[in-house]
C-alpha positions as CSV (number, residue, x, y, z in Angstrom):
1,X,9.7,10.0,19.1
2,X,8.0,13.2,18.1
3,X,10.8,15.2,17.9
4,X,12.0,16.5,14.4
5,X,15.5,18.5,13.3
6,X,13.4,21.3,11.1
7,X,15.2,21.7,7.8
8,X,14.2,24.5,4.8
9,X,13.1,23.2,2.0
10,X,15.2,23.9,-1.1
11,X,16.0,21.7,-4.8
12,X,17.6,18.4,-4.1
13,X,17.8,18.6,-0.6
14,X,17.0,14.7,1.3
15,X,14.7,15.0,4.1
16,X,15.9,12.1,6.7
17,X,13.6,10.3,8.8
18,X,14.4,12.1,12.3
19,X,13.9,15.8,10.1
20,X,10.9,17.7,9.1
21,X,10.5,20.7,6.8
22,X,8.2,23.6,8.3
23,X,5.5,22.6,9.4
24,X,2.9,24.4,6.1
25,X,4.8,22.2,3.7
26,X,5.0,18.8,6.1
27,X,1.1,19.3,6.5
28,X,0.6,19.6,2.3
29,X,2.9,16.1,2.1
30,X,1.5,14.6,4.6
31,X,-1.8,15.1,2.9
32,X,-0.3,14.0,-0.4
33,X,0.6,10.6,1.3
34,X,-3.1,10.2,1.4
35,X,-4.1,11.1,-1.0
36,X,-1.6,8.2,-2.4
37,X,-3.1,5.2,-0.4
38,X,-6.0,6.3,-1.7
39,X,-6.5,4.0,-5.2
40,X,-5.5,1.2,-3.0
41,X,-6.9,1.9,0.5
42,X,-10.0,2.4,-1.3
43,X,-9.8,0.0,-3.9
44,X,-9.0,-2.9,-1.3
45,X,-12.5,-2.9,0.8
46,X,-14.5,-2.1,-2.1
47,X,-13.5,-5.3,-4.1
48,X,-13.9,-7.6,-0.5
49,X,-17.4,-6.1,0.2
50,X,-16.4,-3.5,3.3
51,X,-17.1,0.1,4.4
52,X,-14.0,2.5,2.8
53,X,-14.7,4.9,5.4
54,X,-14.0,2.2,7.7
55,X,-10.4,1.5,5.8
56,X,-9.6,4.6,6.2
57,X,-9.9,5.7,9.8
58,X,-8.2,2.5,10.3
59,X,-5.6,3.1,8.1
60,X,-4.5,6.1,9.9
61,X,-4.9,4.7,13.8
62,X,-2.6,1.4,11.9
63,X,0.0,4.0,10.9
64,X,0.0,5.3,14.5
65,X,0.3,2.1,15.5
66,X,3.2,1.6,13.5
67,X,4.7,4.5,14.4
68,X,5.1,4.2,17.8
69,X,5.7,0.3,18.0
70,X,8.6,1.4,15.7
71,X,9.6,3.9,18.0
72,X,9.1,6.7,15.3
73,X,12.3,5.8,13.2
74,X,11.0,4.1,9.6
75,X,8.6,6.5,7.8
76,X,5.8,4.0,6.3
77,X,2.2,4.6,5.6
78,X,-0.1,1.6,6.4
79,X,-3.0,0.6,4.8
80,X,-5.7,-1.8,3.2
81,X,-3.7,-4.8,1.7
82,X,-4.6,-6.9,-1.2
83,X,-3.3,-10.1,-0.1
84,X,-6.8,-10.5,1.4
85,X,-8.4,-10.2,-1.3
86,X,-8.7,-13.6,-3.0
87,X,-8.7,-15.3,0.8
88,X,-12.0,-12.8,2.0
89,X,-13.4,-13.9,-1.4
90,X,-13.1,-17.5,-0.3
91,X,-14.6,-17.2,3.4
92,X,-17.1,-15.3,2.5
93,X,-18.4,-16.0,-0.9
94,X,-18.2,-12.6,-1.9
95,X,-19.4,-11.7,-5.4
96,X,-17.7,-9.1,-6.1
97,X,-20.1,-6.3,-6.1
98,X,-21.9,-4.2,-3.0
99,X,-21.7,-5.1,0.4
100,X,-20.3,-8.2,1.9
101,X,-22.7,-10.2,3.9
102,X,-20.3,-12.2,5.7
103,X,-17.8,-9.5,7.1
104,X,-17.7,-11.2,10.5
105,X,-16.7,-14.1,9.2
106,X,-13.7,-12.4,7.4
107,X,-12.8,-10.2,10.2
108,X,-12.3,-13.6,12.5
109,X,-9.7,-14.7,9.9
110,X,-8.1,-11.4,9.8
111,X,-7.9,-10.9,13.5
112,X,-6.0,-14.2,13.9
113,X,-3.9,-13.4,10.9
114,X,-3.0,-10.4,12.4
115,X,-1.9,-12.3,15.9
116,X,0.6,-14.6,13.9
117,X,2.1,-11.6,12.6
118,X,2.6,-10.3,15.6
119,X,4.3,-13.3,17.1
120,X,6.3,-13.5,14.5
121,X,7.3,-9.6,15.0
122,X,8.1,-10.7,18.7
123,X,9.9,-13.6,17.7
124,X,12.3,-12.1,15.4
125,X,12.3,-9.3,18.6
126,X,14.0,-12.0,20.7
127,X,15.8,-14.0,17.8
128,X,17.2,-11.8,15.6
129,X,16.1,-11.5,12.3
130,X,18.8,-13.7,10.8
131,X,16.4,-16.3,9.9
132,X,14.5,-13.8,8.6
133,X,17.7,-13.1,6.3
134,X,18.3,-16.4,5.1
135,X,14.9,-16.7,4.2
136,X,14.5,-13.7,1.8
137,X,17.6,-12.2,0.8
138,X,17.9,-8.9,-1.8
139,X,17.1,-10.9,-4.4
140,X,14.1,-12.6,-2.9
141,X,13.0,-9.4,-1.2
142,X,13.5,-7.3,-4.0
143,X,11.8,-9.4,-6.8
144,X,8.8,-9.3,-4.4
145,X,8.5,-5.5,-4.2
146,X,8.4,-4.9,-7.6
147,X,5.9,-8.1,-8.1
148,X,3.4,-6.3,-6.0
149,X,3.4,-3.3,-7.8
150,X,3.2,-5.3,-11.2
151,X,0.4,-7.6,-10.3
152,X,-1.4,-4.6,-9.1
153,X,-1.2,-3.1,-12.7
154,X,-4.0,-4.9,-14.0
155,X,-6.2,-3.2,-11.9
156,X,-6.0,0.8,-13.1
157,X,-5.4,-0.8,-16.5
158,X,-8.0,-3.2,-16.9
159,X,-10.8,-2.1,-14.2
160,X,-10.3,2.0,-14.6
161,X,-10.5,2.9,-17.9
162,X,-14.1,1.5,-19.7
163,X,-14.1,3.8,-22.1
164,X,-11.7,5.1,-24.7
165,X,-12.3,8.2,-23.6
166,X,-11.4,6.8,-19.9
167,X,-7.9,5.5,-21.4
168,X,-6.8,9.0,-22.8
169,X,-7.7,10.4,-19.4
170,X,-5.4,8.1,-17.8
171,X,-3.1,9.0,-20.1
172,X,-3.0,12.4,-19.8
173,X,-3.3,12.4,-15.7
174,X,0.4,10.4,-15.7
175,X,1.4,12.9,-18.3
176,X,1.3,15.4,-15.7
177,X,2.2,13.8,-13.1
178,X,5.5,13.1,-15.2
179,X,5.7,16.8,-16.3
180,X,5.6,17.9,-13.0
181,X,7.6,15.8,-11.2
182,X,10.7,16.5,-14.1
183,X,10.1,20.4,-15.3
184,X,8.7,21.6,-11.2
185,X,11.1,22.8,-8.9
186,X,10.9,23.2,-4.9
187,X,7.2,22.5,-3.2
188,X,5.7,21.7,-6.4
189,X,7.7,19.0,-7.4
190,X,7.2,17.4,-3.9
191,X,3.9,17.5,-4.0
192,X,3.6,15.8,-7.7
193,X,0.9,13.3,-7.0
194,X,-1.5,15.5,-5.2
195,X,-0.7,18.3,-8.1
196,X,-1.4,15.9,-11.0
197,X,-4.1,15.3,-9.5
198,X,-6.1,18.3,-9.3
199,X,-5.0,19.4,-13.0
200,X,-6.0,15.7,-14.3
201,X,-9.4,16.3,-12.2
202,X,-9.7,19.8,-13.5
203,X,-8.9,18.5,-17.4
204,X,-11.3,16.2,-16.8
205,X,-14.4,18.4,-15.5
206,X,-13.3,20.6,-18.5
207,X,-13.6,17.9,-21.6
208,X,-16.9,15.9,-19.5
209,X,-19.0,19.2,-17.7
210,X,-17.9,21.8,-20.5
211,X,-17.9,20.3,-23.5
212,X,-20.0,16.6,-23.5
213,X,-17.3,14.2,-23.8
214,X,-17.2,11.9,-21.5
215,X,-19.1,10.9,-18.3
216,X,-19.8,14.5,-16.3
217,X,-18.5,15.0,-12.4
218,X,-21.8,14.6,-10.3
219,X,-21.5,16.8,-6.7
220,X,-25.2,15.5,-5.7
221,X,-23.5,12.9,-3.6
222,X,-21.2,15.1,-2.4
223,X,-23.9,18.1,-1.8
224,X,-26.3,15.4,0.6
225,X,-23.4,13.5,2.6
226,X,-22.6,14.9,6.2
227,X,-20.0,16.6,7.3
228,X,-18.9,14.0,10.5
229,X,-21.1,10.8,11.4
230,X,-19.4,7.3,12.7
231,X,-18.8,4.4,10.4
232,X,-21.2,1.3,11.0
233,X,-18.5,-0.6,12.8
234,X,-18.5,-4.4,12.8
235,X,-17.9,-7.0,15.5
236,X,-15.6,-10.3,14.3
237,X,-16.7,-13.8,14.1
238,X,-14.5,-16.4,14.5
239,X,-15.0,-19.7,12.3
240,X,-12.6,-22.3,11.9
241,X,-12.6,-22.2,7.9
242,X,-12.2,-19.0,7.9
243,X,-9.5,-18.4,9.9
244,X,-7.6,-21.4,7.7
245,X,-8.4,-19.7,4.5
246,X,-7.3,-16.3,5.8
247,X,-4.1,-16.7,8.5
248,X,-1.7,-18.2,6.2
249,X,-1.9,-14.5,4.6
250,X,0.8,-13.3,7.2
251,X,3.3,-15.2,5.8
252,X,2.9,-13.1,3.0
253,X,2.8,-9.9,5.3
254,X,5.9,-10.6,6.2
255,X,7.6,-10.9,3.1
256,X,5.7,-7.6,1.8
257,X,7.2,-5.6,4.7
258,X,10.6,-6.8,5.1
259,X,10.8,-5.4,1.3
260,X,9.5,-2.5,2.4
261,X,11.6,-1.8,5.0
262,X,14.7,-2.8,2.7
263,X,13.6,-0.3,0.0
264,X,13.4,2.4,2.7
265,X,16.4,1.4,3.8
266,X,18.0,1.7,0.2
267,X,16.0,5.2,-0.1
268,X,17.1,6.8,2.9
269,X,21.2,4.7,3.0
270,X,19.4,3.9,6.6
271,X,20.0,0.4,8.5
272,X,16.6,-0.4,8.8
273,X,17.1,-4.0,10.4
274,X,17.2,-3.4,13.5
275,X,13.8,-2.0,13.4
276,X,12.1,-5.3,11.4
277,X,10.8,-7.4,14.7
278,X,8.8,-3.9,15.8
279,X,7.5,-3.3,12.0
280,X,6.3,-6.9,11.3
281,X,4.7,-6.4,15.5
282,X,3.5,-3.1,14.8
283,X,2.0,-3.9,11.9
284,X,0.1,-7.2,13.1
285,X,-1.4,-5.0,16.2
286,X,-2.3,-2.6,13.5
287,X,-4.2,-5.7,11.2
288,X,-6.2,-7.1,15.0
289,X,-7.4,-3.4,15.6
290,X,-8.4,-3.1,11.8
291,X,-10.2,-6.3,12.2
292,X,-11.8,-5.6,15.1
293,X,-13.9,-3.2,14.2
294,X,-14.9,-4.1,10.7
295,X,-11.8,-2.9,8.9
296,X,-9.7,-4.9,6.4
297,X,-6.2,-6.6,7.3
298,X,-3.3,-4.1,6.5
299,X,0.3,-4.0,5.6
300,X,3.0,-0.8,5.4
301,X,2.4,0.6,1.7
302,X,4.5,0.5,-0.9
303,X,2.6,3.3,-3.0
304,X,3.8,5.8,-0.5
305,X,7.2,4.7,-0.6
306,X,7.0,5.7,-4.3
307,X,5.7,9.1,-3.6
308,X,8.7,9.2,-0.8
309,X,11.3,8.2,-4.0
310,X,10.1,10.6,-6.2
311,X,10.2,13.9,-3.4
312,X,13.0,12.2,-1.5
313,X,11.4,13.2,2.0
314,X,11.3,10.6,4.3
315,X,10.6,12.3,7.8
316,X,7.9,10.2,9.6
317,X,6.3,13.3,10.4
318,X,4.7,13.2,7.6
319,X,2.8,10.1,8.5
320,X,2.2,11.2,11.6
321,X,-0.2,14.2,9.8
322,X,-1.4,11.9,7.4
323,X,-2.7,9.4,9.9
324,X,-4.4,12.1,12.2
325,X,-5.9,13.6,8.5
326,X,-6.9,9.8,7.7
327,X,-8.7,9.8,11.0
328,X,-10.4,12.7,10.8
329,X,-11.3,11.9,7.0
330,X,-12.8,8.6,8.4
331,X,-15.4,10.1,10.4
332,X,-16.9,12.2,7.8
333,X,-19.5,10.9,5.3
334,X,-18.6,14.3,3.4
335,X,-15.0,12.5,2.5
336,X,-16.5,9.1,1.0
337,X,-18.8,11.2,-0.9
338,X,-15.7,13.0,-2.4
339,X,-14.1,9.9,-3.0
340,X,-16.6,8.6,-5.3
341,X,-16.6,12.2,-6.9
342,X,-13.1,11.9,-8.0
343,X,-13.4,10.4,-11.7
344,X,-12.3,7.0,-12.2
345,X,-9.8,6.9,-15.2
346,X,-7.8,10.4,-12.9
347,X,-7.3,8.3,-9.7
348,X,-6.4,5.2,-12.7
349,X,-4.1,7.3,-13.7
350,X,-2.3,8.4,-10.6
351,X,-2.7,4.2,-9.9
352,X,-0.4,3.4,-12.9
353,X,2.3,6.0,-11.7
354,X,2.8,4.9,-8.1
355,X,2.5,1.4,-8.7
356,X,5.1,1.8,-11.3
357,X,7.4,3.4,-8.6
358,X,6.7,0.3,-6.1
359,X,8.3,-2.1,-9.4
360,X,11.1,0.4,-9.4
361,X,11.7,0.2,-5.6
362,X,11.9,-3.4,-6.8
363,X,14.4,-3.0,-8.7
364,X,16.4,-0.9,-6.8
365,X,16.8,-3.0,-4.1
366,X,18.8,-5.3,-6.2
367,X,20.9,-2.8,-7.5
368,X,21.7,-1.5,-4.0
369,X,22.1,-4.9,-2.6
370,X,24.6,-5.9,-5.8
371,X,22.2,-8.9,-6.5
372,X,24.6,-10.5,-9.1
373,X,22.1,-12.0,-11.8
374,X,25.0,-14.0,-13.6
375,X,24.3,-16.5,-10.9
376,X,21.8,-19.0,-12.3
377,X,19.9,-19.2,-9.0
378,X,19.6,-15.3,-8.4
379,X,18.5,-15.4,-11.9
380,X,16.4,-18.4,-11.2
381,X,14.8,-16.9,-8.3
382,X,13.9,-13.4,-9.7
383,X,12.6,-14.5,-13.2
384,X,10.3,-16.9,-11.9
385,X,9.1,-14.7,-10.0
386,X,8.1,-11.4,-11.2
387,X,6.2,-13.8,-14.1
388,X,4.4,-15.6,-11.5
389,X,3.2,-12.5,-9.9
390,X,2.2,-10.4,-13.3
391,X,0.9,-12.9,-14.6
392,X,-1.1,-13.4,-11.2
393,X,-0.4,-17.2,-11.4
394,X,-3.3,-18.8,-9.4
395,X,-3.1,-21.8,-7.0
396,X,-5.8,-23.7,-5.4
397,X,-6.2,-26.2,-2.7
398,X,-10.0,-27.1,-2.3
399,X,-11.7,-24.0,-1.7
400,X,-8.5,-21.4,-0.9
401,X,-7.0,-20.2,-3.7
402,X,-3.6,-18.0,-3.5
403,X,-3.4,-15.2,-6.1
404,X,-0.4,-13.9,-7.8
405,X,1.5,-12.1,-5.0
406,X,1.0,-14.9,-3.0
407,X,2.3,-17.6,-5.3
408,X,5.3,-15.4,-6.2
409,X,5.8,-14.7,-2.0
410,X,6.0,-17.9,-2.0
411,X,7.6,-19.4,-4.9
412,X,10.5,-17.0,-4.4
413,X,11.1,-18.2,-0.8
414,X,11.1,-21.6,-2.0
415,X,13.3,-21.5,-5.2
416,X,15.6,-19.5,-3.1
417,X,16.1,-22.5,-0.4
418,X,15.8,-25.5,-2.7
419,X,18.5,-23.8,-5.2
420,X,20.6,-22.8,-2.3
421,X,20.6,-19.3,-1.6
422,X,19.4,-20.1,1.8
423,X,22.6,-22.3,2.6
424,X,24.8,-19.6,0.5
């Protein structure tokens, strides 16, 4: 499981799962992978009310979690997910801004949540996952990938960039990110995200600190926060409403990492089937431990299988350093401080680049699958879809209301069978 073929790095070279590079440049990725769950890892608590530091140690002790239930053979990063959004919202009557008041009551439903996925990882275990098959094929799978990453544009779009001055910042931080991920060669161009980064952040300090035009980078925060102190961890409470509202969210769990797993699978020209029962297991351990303890439900993460597409290194040791760096990162005060230190419209930026690459993982599963889209249902199936879920088409019974990736989860699963790709 911890055992790595070492390969030298070099232009155009695939990294494999089972294979590492040295370990200086599998360190600098590994770091890059979280730095790329960040927008999300910390966007995700913030919006339901919880404590980011929280989200993030558990982020990385979910990722080992994952690693070992998958036995150290599928390379995924897991972290905060935003199907919970909308449900927490509901069980808790959470406003939207500071802290949530009713965590326990949320953390009951995701505990639970996180059980049925579990079950449902054992059960395809000791069924096969042929069911699993016939209930989202490529097209089904695929149209959801790229749904998530589209509904999830809004937000660096519509919540990052207040200013005009905000927008051109997040216009010039995917700028570079392009430019170095096209005109970069060797280490450079496999550590585009993290790179773009610090030249968007340094830009930034540079138009705001040096010359006025825009809101300055404050270190105060920063300069009081300690270096290591423990998170105020949370006990669950388990209420019946809450648990209805927030369980049915596995479903959609599900549906998120099977499409993972195929567009890792398409990635890496790796059968990643037989490892679906331990992911979907793997993963719903990972959500009870996360709920546990006062951290948010989580799934595998799409935005670092975009940062994987674009440097085309898919050894799992790197998520192996990035969890034990996520840990370590959770613990310290210091690294929520810098969080809120990086400027808003840079990470918006680096938001619009790797949720972009989730769409095209999307769309790449079709194209790897041959998804043939002259058939009216496939066609059917996938156009419904992706408008349901960029559009974030909302449905409601009484008080739960299920947001856009859920609807389009859902309404792709559903179209497929009652149009007959389930029987095809």
């Amino acid at each position: 499981m911890f055992t790595w073929t070492v390969r030298q790095p070099a232009d155009g070279i695939v990294i494999a799962p089972d294979e590492r590079l040295p370990w200086p440049q599998t360190v600098a990725l590994g770091i890059q992978h979280v730095v790329a769950m960040f927008g999300a890892t910390i966007l995700g608590p913030l919006l339901m009310g919880f404590d980011p530091n929280i989200a993030v140690l558990m982020s990385g002790v979910g990722t080992l979690i994952f690693f070992v239930a998958v036995g150290g053979k599928v390379p995924s990063y897991v972290g905060s997910s935003f199907a919970f959004i909308s449900v927490v919202a509901a069980a808790t009557g959470y406003a939207g801004q500071g802290a949530n008041a009713n965590i326990p009551l949320a953390l009951g439903g995701i505990v639970v949540c996180g059980a049925i996925y579990a079950l449902i990882g054992l059960g395809v275990m000791s069924a096969g996952a042929a069911w699993i098959e016939r209930l989202m094929p490529p097209v089904v799978t695929g149209a959801v990938v790229a749904v998530i990453g589209l509904n999830l544009a809004s937000v660096p779009v519509k919540n990052m960039a207040p200013t005009s001055f905000d927008a051109w910042m997040q216009a010039l931080t995917f700028t570079t990110i392009a430019l170095v991920a096209v005109f970069t060669r060797g280490m450079t161009r496999r550590l585009l995200v993290l790179v773009g980064l610090i030249l968007a952040t340094i830009a930034y300090a540079v138009l705001t600190n040096g010359l006025g035009w825009g809101k300055p980078i404050s270190g105060d925060l920063l300069a009081k926060a300690a270096w290591f102190g423990a998170p105020n961890f949370v006990a669950p409470v388990f209420d019946t409403r809450a648990i209805v509202l927030i369980a049915p969210v596995a479903l959609i769990l599900v549906a998120e990492n099977l499409g993972h797993l195929r567009a890792v699978g398409a990635m890496t020209g790796r059968n990643m089937d037989p490892h679906l029962g331990r992911a979907f297991l793997g993963d719903g351990v990972a959500t009870m431990v996360s709920g546990g303890v006062g951290g948010t439900g989580v799934t595998t993460y799409a935005e670092n299988i975009g940062v994987m597409a674009a440097t085309r290194v898919y050894s799992t040791a790197l998520f192996v350093v990035a969890a034990l760096f996520a840990i370590v990162l959770g613990f310290s005060p210091k690294f929520g401080a810098l969080i809120h230190t990086i400027p808003l419209p840079v990470m918006g930026g680096v938001s619009i680049v790797v949720f972009g690459l989730i769409a095209i993982a999307g769309a790449k599963i079709w194209v790897d699958n041959k998804v043939d889209f002259s058939d009216s249902r496939n066609l059917m199936v996938a156009a419904v879809t992706l408008v349901l879920g960029t559009g974030d088409f909302t449905l409601k019974f009484g008080d739960f209301a299920m947001g856009g990736i859920g609807t389009a989860t859902f309404g792709a699963i559903i179209l497929n069978a009652v149009l007959g790709g389930g029987k095809r």
